[in-house]
SEBARO-187425 format. One record per residue (C-alpha): residue number from 1; x, y, z. Coordinates in Angstrom, 3 decimals, decimal comma. Example, Ala and Ser with C-alpha at 12.3 -4.5 7.8 and 13.67 -1.06 7.14 Angstrom:
  resi      east     north        up
     1    12,300    -4,500     7,800
     2    13,670    -1,060     7,140
END
This chain:
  resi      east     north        up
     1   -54,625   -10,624    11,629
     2   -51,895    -8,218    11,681
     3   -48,125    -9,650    11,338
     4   -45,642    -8,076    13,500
     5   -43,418    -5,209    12,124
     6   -39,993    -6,715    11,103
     7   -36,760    -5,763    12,704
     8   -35,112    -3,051    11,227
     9   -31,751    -1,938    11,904
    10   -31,193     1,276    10,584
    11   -33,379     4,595    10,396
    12   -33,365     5,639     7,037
    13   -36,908     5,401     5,731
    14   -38,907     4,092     8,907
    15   -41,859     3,056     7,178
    16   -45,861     1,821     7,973
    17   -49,496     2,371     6,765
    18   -51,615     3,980     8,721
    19   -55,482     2,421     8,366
    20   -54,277    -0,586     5,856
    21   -55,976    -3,501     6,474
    22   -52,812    -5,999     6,287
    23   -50,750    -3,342     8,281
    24   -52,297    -1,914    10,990
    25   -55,355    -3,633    10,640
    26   -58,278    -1,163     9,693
    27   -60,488    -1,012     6,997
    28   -62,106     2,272     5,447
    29   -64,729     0,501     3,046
    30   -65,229    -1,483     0,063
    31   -62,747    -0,486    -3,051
    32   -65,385     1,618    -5,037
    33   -65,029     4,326    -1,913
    34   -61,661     3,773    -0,451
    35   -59,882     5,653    -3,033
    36   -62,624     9,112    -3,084
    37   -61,736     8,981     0,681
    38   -57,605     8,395     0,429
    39   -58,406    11,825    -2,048
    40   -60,176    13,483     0,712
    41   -57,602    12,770     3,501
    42   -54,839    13,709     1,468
    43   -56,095    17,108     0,814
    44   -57,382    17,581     4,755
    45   -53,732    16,834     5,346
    46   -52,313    19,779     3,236
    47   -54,128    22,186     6,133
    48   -52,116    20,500     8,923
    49   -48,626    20,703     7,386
    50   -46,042    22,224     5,930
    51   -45,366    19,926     2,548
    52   -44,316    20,565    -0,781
    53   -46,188    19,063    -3,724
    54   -45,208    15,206    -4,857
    55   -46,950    13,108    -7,735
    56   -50,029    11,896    -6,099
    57   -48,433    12,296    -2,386
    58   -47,091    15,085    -0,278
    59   -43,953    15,398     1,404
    60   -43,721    16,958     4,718
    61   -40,867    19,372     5,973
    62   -39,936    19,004     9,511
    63   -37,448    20,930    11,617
    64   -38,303    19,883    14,956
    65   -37,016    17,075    14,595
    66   -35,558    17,678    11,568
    67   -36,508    15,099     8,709
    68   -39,156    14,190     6,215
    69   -41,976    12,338     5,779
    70   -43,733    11,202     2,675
    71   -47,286    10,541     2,928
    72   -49,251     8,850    -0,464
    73   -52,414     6,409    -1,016
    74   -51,767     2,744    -0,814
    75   -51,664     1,663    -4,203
    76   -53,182    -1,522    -3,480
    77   -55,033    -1,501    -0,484
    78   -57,785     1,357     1,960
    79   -55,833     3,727     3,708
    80   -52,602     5,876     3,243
    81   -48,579     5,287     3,285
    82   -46,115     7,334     5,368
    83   -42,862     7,217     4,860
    84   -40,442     8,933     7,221
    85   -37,050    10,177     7,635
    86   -35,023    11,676    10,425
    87   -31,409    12,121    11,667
    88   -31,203     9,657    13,962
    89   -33,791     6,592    14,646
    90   -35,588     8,231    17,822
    91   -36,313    11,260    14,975
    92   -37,564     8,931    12,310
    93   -39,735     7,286    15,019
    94   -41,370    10,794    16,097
    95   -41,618    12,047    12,910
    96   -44,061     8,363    11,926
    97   -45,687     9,109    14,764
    98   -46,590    12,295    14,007
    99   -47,856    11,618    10,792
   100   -50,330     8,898    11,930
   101   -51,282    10,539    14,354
   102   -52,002    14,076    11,832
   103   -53,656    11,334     9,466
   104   -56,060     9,974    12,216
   105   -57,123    13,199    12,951
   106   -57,375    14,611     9,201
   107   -59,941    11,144     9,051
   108   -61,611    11,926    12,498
   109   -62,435    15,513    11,206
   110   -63,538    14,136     7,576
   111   -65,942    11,477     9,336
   112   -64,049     8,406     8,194
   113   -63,592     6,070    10,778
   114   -60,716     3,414    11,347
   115   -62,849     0,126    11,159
   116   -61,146    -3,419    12,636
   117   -60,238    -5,840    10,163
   118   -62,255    -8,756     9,445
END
């Protein structure tokens, strides 16, 4: 069962994993396919935003609101990492929300489906 998020008191690197199994509590599929599909969202994520290129991750440029967010493969476990930055925390909150919600719907168009954990 998912643990709950721990408080954090400042908004520099607002942090989650979007379809981890010990994070938010999905599952994509045993090891052998998680990591061809982490490949395949990554790329269907380059066609929904404006990123520059990072060492096995992209990084996303916002303006609006301004601020970054860094979006990579969980090393260890199914699904993907984002990492996000903003001026203030209501920015870094948007700008996490954004990119699980782009990463949901670069899986939804690629066929892979959030599963509950076990």
């Amino acid at each position: 069962m998912p643990t709950p998020r721990r408080t954090k008191n400042d908004h520099l690197i607002y942090a989650d994993v979007v379809d981890s199994k010990s994070k938010a509590g999905v599952w994509m599929g045993a090891q052998d396919a998680y990591q061809a599909k982490q490949g395949q969202i990554m790329e269907a994520l380059k066609d929904n935003a404006s990123w520059v290129p990072l060492d096995n991750a992209i990084m996303v440029i916002s303006t609006a609101p301004a601020g970054i967010t860094v979006i990579a493969p969980n090393p260890t476990l199914p699904g993907l990492i984002a990492l996000a930055d903003g001026g203030s925390p209501a920015a870094s909150a948007e700008l996490q929300a954004v990119a699980e919600e782009t990463i949901r719907k670069a899986m939804a168009d690629l066929g892979i489906a959030e599963e509950e954990a076990a």
